[in-house]
C-alpha positions as CSV (number, residue, x, y, z in Angstrom):
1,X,-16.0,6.0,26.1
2,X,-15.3,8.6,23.5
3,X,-12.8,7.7,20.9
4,X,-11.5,11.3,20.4
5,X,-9.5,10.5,23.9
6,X,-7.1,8.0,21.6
7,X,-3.8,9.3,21.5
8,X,-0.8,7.7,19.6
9,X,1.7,6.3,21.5
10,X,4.3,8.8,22.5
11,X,8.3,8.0,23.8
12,X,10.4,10.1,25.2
13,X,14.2,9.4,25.4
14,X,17.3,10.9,26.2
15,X,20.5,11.2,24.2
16,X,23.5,12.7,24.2
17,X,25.1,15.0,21.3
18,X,29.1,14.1,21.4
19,X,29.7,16.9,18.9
20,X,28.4,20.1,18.1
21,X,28.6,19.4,14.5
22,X,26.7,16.4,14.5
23,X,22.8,16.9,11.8
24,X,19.7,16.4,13.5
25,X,18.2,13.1,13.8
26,X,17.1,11.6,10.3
27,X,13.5,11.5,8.9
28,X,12.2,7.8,8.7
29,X,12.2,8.6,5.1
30,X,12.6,11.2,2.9
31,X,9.8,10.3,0.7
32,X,7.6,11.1,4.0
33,X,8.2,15.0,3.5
34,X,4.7,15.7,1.9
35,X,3.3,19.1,2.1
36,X,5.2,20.2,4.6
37,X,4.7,24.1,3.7
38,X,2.1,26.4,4.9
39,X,-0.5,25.5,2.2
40,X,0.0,22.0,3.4
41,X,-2.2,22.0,6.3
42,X,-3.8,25.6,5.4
43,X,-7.8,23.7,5.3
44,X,-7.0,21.4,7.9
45,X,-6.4,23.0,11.1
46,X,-4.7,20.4,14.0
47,X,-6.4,19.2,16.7
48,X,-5.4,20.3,20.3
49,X,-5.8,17.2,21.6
50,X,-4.4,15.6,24.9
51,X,-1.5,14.6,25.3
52,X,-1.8,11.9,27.9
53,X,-4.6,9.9,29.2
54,X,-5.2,8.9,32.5
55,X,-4.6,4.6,33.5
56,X,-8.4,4.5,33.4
57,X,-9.1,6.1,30.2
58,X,-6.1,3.8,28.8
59,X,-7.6,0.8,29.9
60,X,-10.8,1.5,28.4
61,X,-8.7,2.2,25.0
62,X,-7.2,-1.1,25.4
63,X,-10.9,-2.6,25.5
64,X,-12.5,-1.1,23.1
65,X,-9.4,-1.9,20.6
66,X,-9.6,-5.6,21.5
67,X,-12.9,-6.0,21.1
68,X,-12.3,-4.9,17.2
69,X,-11.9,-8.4,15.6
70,X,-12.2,-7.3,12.0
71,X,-13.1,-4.3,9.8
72,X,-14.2,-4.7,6.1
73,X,-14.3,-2.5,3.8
74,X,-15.3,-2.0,0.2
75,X,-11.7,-1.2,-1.2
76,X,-8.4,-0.8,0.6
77,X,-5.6,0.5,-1.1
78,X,-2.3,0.2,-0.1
79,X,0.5,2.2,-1.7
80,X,4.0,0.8,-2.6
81,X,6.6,2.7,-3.3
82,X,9.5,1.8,-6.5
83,X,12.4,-0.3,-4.7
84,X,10.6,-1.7,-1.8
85,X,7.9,-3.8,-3.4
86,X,9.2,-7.0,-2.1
87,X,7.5,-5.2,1.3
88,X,3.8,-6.2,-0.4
89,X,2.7,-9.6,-0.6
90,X,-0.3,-10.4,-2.4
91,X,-1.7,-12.1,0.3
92,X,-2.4,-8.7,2.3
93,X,-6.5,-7.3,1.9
94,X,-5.9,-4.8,-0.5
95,X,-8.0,-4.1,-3.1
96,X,-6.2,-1.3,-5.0
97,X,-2.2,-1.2,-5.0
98,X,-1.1,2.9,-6.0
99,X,2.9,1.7,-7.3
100,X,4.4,5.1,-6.8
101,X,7.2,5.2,-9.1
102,X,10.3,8.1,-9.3
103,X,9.2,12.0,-9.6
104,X,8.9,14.0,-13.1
105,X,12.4,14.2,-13.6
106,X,14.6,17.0,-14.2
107,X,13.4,17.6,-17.9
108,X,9.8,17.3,-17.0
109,X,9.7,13.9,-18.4
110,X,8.4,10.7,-16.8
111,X,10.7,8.3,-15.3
112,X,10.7,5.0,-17.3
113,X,8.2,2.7,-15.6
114,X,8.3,-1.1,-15.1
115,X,5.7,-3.2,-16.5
116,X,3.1,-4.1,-14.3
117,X,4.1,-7.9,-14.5
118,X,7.0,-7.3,-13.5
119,X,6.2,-7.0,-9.8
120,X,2.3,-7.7,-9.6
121,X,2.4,-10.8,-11.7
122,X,0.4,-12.7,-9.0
123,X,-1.6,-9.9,-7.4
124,X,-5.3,-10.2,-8.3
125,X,-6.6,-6.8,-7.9
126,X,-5.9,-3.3,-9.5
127,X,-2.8,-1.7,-9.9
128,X,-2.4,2.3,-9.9
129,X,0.5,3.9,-11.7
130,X,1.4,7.0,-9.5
131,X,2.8,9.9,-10.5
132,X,4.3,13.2,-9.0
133,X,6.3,16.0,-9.6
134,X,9.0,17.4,-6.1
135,X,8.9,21.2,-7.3
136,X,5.9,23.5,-6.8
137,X,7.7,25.7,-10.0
138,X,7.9,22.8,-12.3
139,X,4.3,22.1,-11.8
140,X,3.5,25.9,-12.5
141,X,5.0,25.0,-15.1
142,X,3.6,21.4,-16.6
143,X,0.1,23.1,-16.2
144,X,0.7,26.0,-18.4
145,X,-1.8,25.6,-21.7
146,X,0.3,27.7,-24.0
147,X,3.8,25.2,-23.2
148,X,4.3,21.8,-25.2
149,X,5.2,21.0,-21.7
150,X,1.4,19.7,-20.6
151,X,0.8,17.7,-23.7
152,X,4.0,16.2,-23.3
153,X,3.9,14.7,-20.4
154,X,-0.4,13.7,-20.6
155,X,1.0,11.7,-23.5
156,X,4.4,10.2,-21.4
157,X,1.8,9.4,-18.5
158,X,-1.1,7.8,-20.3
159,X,2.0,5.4,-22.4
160,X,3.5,4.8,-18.7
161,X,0.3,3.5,-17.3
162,X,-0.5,1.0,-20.3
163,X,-0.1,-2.1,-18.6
164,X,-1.5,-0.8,-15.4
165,X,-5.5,-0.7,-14.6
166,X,-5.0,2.9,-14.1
167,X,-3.6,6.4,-13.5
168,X,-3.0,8.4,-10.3
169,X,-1.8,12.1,-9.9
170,X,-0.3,13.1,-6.6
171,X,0.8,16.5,-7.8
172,X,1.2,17.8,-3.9
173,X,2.6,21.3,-4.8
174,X,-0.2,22.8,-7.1
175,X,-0.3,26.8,-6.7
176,X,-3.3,28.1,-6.2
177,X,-3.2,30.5,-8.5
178,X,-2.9,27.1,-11.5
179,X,-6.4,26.1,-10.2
180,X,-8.3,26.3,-13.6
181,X,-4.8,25.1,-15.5
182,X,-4.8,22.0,-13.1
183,X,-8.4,21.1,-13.3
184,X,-8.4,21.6,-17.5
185,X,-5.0,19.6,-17.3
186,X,-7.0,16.6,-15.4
187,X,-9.8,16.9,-17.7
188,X,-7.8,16.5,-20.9
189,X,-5.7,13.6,-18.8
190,X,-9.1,12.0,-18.4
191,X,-10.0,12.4,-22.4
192,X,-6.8,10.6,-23.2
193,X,-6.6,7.6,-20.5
194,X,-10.6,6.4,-22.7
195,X,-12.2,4.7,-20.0
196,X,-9.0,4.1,-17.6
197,X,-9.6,4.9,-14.2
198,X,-7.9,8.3,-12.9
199,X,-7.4,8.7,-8.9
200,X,-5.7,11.4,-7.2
201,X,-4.4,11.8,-3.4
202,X,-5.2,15.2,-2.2
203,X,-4.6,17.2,1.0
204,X,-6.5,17.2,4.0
205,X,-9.4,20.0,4.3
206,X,-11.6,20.7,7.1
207,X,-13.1,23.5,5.0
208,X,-13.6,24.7,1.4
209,X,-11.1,27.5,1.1
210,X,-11.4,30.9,-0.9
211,X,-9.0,30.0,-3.4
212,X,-8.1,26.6,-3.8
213,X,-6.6,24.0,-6.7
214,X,-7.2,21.1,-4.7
215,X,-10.9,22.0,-4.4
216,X,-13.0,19.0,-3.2
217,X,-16.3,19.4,-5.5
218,X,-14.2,20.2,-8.3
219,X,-11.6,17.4,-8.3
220,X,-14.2,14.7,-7.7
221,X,-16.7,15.9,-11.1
222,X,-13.4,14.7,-12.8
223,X,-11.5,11.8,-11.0
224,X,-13.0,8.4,-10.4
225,X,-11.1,8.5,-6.9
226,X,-10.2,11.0,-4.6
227,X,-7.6,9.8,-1.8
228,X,-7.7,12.3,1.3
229,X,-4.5,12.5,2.7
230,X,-5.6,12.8,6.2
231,X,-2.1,12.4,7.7
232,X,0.8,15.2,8.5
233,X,-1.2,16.8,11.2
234,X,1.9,17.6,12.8
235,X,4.9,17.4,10.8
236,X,8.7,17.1,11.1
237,X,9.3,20.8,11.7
238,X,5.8,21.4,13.6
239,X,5.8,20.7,17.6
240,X,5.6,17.3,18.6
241,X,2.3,15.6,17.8
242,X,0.1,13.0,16.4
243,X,0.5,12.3,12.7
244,X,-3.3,12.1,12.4
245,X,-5.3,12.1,15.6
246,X,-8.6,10.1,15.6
247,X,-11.0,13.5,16.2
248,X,-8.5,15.3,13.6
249,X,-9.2,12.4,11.2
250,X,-13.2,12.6,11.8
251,X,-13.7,16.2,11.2
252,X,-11.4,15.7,7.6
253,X,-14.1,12.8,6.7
254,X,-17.4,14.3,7.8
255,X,-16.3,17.6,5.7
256,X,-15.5,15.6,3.0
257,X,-18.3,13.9,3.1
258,X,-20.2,16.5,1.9
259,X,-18.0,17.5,-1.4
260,X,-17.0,14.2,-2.2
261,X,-19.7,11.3,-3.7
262,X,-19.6,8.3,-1.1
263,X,-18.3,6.2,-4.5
264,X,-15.4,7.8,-5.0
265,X,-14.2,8.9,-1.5
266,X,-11.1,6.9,-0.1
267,X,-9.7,8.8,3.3
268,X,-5.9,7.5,3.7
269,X,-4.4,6.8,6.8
270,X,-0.6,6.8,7.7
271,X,1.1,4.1,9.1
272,X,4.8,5.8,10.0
273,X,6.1,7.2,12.8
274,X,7.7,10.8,13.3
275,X,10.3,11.5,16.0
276,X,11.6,15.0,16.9
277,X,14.2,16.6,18.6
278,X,14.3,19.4,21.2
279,X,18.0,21.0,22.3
280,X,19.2,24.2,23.1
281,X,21.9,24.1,20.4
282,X,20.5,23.4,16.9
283,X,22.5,22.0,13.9
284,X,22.1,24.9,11.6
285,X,24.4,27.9,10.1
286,X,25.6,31.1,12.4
287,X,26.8,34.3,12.6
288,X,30.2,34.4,14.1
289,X,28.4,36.2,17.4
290,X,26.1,33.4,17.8
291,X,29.4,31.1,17.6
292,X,31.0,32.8,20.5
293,X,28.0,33.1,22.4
294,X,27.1,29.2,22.4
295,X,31.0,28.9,23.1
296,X,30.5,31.5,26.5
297,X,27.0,29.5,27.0
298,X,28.1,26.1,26.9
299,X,32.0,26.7,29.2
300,X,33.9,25.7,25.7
301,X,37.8,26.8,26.5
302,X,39.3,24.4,23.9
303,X,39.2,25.3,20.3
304,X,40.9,23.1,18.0
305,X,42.3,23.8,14.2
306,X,42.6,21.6,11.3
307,X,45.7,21.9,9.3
308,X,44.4,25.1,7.3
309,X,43.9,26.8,10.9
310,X,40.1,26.4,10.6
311,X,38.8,26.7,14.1
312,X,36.3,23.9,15.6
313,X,35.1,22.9,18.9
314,X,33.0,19.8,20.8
315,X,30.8,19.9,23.4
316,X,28.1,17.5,25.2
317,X,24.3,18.6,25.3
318,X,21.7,17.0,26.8
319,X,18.6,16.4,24.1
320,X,14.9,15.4,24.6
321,X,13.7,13.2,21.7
322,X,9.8,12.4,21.2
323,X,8.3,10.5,19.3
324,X,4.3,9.7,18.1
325,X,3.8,7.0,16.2
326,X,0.9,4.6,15.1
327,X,0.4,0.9,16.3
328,X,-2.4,-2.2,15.9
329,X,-4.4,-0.5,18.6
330,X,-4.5,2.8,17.3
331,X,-5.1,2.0,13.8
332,X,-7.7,-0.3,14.5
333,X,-9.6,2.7,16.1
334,X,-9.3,4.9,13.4
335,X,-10.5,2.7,11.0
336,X,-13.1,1.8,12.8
337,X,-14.1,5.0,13.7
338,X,-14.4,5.6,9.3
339,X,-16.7,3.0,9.2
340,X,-18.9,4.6,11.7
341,X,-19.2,7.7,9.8
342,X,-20.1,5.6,6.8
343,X,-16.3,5.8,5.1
344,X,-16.1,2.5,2.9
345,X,-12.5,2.9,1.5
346,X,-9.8,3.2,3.1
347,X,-6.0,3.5,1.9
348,X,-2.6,3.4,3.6
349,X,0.6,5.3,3.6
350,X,2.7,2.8,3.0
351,X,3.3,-0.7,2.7
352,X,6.1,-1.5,4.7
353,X,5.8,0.8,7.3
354,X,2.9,-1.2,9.4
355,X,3.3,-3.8,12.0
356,X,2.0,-6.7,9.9
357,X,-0.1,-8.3,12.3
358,X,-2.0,-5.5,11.5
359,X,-3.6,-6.7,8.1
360,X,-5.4,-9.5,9.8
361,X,-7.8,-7.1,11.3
362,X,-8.7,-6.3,8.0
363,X,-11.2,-7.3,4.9
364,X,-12.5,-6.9,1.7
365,X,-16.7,-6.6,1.6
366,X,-18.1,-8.3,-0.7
């Protein structure tokens, strides 16, 4: 039985809108809304997978998942994100926690950071400070060698990360035009941490684009870990799909493989669900001719005002909502299909998200 036939659980459901004016359902979080642009997924293409599996093929699934009593790796990081870290326990087989804490704010600063003590007092293994910036022009920005900006905030970063056992950069919105800027910024990063580890989580890549400043070979002859991303195969304005389908997932590793040294590779999995919706009437703005032709469409003969005379109306619409999503049995297949290809670290996308009976089908190697 091939693992590629895996397939994420997917629901369907019915609901009703009450109310034309009513926003499309709400992302899980919005935190989850990585790389969602073109570049995003421009190295990794998605995987046209099935959508459904037969009652046999499911059965064997089921088999195969329960015949997985434990998978150990050499390092499993789990990342926690600022505000829910009372989701980790120190109890959970994880090797490597990657705290991500708030954005580069505004003034291209770093946020003040916690201690490490503060919430990983108990917690035996290493601890990653991780760090981002939200806007693709403020990173154009930070990277630019002739601005105090990029000394700045090398300086803020390396003094955030004291009392941590190292540094991680999840800049997910680097032009590719900054390549050389981002890979001299990481270099002189490096220079200035003296010995601490540096990690980065990357986008997926099936293939080593023309032009790239995520650039496999190049990023790991710098960082001491390289996190795939391997997640976001469909996303929340893509059709309906897996997050990270088992076949997607094995073509990011076995390219990867051969960029990336065995030593520092760590391919992430997600642990979230996505839901989307499909209706005839979307929440979004319109021209006045689109008004009256949804009003014609949908039989709307009563238009109410408020007491300005602004005009509004209600009407009921039917709406198919789907939903993929990843549980025990899937994840257990993806991780152990990894380990088959000779993966040994793993990380996770986030704490908090994951059943957590999951964890005990997990282990450390030692």
């Amino acid at each position: 039985m091939k693992i590629a036939k895996l397939i994420p659980t997917a629901v369907s459901a019915l609901f009703i809108l009450t109310s034309f004016s009513c926003q499309s359902s709400k992302e899980l979080e919005e935190t989850l809304e990585t790389m969602e642009s073109e570049d995003a997924n421009s190295g990794a293409e998605t995987e046209s997978a099935k959508e459904t599996v037969s009652f046999e093929e499911e059965e064997e699934l089921q088999k195969e998942a329960d015949s997985i009593e434990r998978l150990d790796f050499k390092e499993i990081w789990g990342y926690v994100m600022g505000g829910r870290e009372h989701e980790f326990s120190a109890k959970f087989p994880i090797t490597d926690v990657g705290y991500f804490c708030d954005a580069v704010n505004t003034f291209s600063e770093m946020p003040q950071v916690p201690p490490r003590s503060k919430f990983f007092k108990d917690y035996k293994g290493r601890v990653h400070l991780t760090t981002s910036v939200d806007s693709k022009s403020q990173t154009h920005l930070l990277l630019q060698p002739d601005l105090p900006l990029r000394d700045r905030i090398i300086k803020q970063m390396v003094k955030a990360a004291e009392t941590y056992d190292g540094l991680q950069i999840d800049w997910e919105s680097v032009p590719k035009e900054d390549d050389e800027n981002f890979w001299e910024f990481l270099k002189k990063l490096k220079e200035e941490l003296k010995g601490k580890p540096l990690s980065m989580a990357i986008p997926a890549r099936t293939k080593t684009l023309q032009r790239d400043a995520y650039n496999y070979e190049k990023l790991s002859a710098i960082a001491d870990r390289i996190i795939i991303m391997a997640y976001d195969e469909h996303w929340s304005t893509s059709k309906p799909g897996a997050i990270a389908s088992t076949d997607w997932c094995r073509r990011i590793a076995e390219y990867t493989k051969t960029q990336i040294p065995a030593e520092k590779l760590v391919m992430g999995l997600s642990l979230y669900g996505r839901t989307w919706m499909s209706a005839p009437v979307k929440a979004q703005a319109w021209y006045n001719s689109g008004i009256e032709r949804i009003k014609r469409e949908q039989n709307v003969t009563e238009v109410q005002r408020d007491s300005y005379g602004t005009p509004h109306f209600t009407f009921k619409e039917e709406v198919t909502i789907t939903g993929w999503y990843d549980d025990i049995e899937s994840l257990k297949i993806r991780c152990k299909m990894y380990g088959d290809v000779g993966i040994e670290k793993i990380a996770f996308w986030r704490v908090g998200f994951e059943d957590p009976e999951f964890w005990k089908y997990l282990g450390i190697k030692k």
